[in-house]
N, C-alpha and C positions, 0 to 999 in steps of 0.2 A: 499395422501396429500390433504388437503382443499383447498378450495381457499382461506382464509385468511392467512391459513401458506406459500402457495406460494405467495401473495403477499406482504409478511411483508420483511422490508426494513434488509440490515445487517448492517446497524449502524445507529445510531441516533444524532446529535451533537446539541449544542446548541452553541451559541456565548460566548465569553469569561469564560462558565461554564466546557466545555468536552467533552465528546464522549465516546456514551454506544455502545458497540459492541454485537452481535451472536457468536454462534458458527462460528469456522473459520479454515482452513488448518492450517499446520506450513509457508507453503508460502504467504499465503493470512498474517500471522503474524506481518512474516518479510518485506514484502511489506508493511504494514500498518506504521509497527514503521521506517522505513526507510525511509515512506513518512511524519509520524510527525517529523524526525527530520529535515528533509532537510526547510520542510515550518516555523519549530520553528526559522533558521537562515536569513529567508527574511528579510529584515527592513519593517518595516511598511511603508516608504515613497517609497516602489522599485515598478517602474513602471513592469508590468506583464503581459504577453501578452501569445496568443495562438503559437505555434512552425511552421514555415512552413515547407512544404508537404517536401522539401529537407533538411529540419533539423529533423523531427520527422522520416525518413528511414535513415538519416544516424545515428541516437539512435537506432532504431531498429534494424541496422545490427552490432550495437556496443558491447565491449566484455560482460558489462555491463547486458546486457541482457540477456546474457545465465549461468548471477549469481541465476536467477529464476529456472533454471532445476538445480543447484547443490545443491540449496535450498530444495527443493520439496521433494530430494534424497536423504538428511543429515538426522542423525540421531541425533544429536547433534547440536543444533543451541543457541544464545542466550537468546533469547524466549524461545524456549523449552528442557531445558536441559538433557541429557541422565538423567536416574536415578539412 
């Protein structure tokens, strides 16, 4: 691998225009569209802030989180449809 190819970014966005993606897993997918939809429902006036250390482990041990291993393991997802 070059060093340009390891240093090239996997996605690129621009304000109000998009977001160009790389190549990607089927979980890197579903994680990505999972996370445009939830930020498509913000209000743009919603105050935003970082998670404390007792809020971002109690996500982490939540069930939520081990939707990413059933993900990874599917063979059928909505993104990536069996054929």
């Amino acid at each position: 691998m070059s060093a340009v190819t390891a240093l090239a970014p996997a996605s690129l966005s621009w304000k109000e225009e998009g977001v160009i993606v790389s190549a990607m897993t089927r979980a890197e997918g579903e994680m990505l569209l999972g996370l445009a939809e939830v930020v498509r429902r913000i209000d743009v006036e919603a105050n935003i802030r970082y998670l404390t250390q007792a809020e971002l482990t109690s996500v982490l041990n939540a069930e939520a989180y081990r939707y990413r291993g059933l993900v990874e393991n599917s063979e059928d997802t909505p993104l990536f449809p069996a054929p």
